[in-house]
N, C-alpha and C positions, 0 to 999 in steps of 0.2 A: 274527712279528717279534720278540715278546721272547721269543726259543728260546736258554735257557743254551748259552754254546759248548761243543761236545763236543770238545775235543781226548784224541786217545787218547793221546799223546807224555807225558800227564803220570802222575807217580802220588802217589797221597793220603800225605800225609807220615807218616803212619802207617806207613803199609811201605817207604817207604825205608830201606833198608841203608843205617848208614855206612858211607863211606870215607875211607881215608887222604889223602885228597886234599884234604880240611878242615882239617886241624891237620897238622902236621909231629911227627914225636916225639924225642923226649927221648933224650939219650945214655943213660940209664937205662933205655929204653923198649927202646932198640936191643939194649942189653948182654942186658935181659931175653928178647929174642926170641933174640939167640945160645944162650943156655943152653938154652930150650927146643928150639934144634935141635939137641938131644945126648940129652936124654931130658926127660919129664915133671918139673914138680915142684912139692912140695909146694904146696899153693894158696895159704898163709900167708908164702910165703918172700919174696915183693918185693911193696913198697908199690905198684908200676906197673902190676900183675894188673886193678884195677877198669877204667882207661883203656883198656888194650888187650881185655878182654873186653868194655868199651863199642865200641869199633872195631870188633869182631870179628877181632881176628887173635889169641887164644886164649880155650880152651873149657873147662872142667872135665869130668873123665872120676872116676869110681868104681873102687877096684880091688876087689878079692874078697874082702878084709879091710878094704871099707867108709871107706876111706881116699880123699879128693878130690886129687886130681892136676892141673893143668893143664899144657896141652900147646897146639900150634898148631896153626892152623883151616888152610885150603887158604890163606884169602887173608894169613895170619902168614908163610907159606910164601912165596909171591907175593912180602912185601914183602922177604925175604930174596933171594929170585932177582932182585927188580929191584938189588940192591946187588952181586951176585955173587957173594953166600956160596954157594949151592947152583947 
């Protein structure tokens, strides 16, 4: 009778993935995701880099001369295709 419910539909907030479907972003946020769909850049270049790597729609990459790069995740892509750009 007191058997904790097991719903499997849920998952420990711990692993949930954000998404963009929680906050809306920022003209700034958008301009930045433009630029990364042209190439990589520097990780320092825009203030908007921590919010969208909190999101996950971009990711820090290493080049070979040890230099951090960010660029965009699948789902920074997504939110580009759902606007039209790609």
């Amino acid at each position: 009778m007191n058997q904790p419910d097991q719903n499997t539909n849920e998952t420990p907030a711990t692993a949930r993935k954000p998404t963009m479907l929680r906050r809306l972003l920022s003209h700034h946020e958008l301009a930045t995701l433009l630029l990364l769909l042209h190439a990589p850049i520097d990780a320092s270049a825009k203030p908007e880099i921590p919010q969208l790597y909190e999101a996950g729609l971009v990711e820090t990459i290493s080049s070979d001369a040890g230099v951090s790069h960010i660029r965009l995740t699948q789902e920074g892509n997504a939110v580009l295709r759902g606007l039209g750009v790609r």
